[in-house]
Legacy VTK file of the C-alpha trace (Angstrom):
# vtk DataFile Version 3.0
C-alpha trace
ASCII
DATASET POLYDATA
POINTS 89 float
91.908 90.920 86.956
95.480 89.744 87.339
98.206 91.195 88.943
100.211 91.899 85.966
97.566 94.420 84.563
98.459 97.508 87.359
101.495 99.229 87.696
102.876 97.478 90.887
102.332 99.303 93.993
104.040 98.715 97.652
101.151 96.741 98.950
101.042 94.495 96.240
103.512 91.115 95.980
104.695 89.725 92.883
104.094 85.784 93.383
108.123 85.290 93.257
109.189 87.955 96.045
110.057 87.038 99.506
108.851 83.220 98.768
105.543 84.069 96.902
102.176 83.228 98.142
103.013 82.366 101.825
103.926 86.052 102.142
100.823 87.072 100.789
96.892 87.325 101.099
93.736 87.301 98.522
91.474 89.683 99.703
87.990 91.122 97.303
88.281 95.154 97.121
84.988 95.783 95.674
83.805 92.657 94.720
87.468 92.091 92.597
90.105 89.884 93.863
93.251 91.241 94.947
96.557 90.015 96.710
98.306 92.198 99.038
101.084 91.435 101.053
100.981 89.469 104.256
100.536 91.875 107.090
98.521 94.586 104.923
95.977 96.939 106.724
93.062 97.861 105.343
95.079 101.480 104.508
96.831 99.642 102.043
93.822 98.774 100.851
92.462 102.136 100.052
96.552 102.952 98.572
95.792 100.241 96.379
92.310 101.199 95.013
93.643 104.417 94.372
89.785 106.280 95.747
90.367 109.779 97.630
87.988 111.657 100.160
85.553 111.264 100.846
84.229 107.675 100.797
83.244 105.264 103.644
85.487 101.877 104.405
83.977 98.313 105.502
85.478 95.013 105.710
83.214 92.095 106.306
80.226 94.633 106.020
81.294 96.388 109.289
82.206 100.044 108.845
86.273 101.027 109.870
86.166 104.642 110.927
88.853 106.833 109.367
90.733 107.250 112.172
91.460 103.030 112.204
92.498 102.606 108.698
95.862 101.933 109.182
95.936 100.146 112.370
92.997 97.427 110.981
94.322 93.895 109.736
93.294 92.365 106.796
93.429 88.437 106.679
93.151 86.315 103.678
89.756 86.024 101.950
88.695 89.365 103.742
85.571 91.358 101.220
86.594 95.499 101.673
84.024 97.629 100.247
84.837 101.076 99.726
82.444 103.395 98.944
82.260 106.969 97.523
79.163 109.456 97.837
77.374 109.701 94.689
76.748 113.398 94.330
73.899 115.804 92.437
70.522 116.892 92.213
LINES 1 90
89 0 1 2 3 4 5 6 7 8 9 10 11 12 13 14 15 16 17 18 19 20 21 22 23 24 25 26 27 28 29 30 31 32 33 34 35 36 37 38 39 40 41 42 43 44 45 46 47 48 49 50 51 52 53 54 55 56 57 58 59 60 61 62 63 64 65 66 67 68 69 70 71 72 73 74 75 76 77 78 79 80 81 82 83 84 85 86 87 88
């Protein structure tokens, strides 16, 4: 999936802004690569994605409670899995 496919969103970076790719990182959001901007927490993350409440957030395969989403650092080549209940009877 490439960049130019979304709407662009404030955590993403177009690969000519601010000198391109040194101000950004590839991360995998559910198993698809992304590239967010240098500095991005793991809330931008979620912003990007687009999923609402209630799901549970890992990076690396360790769990980020709620409360840290915004404060946790992403680095480059980072795996987020974000994962919504599956619901019904």
């Amino acid at each position: 999936m490439s960049l130019s496919s979304h709407p662009q969103r404030p955590s993403e970076v177009p690969p000519h802004a601010n000198g391109g790719e040194a101000d950004s990182i590839h991360v995998t959001i559910n198993e698809e690569a992304h590239r967010l901007r240098a500095g991005a927490t793991l809330a931008d993350a979620i912003e990007r994605i687009g999923i609402r409440p209630p799901f549970a957030a890992a990076v690396n395969l360790n769990f980020v409670p709620r409360g840290q989403h915004g404060s946790h650092p992403l680095k480059a080549g980072d795996r987020v899995e974000l994962i919504a209940p599956i619901t019904g009877g």
